[in-house]
C-alpha positions, 0 to 999 in steps of 0.5 A: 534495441534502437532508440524508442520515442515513447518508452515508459518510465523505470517505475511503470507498475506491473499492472497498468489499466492503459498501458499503450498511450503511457509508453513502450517496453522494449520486451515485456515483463516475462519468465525465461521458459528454459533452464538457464539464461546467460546474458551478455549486455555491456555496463557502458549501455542503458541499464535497461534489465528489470527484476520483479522481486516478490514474495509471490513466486508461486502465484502467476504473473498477473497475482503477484505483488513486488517491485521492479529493480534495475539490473546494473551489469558489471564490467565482463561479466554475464548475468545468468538467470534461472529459467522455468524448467531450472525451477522444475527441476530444483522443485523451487528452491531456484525460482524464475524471475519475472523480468522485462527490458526497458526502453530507451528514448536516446541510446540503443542497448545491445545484448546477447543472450544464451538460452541453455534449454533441454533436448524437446522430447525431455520430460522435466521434473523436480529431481527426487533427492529434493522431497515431495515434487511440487510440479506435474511433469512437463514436456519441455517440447509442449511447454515450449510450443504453447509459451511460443504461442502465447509469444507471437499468436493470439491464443490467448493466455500465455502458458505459465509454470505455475500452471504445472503446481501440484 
């Protein structure tokens, strides 16, 4: 990520009436759609990486109360961050969480991520030893395809797991 002119500050809200005149994100506050997310980002770089931690995991992302953390790496180590299908499949006893990545005025911040996602013809659900699901099926491949949409096009609201809750 270069250097930004105009990011916002560590504590911009979760919600904000005006966003664009206070600031820039580097990437907006979001879940990871697949099953795991192994992040490599060096210590010695901004610490840019927050965490929305909340209570309100069954809620959507616009209904939830919390606070935003920064994700401090430590030194060779990756962070690993559970997706929204991981959530599926451990019938939410592992919960995506909601992140975003900072800007930064001075300093570019490299990362590398790994996204571990199923095959797109995959059919995830909660696995049957973990009781009563709590999720419909989802197609990996449709779930993927509209989370892309909602990413890149303007179709509106962008598909949540939560939308998957029995």
């Amino acid at each position: 990520y270069p250097p930004c002119p105009n990011p916002v500050g560590a504590d911009f809200p979760l919600h904000s009436p005006d966003a664009e005149t206070e600031g820039y994100l580097a990437i907006n506050r979001h879940t990871d759609a697949g099953v795991l997310t192994v992040l490599r980002q060096r210590h010695d770089e901004p610490h840019s990486l927050q965490v929305f931690i909340s209570d309100d995991a069954d809620k959507d992302h616009e209904s939830r109360d919390g606070q935003w953390v920064t994700v401090s790496p430590h030194p060779g180590a990756f962070t690993i961050n559970v997706g929204d299908m991981m959530q599926v499949y451990s019938n939410d006893r592992y919960v995506a969480p909601l992140h975003r990545v900072l800007a930064n005025r001075e300093r570019a911040r490299y990362s590398a991520p790994f996204f571990f996602n199923p095959p797109y013809a995959t059919d995830c659900a909660p696995l049957k030893t973990l009781g009563a699901p709590v999720y419909d099926v989802v197609n990996w491949g449709e779930f993927r395809r509209r989370r892309f949409e909602g990413d890149f096009a303007d179709v509106g609201k962008e598909v949540q797991i939560a939308q998957f809750r029995k």
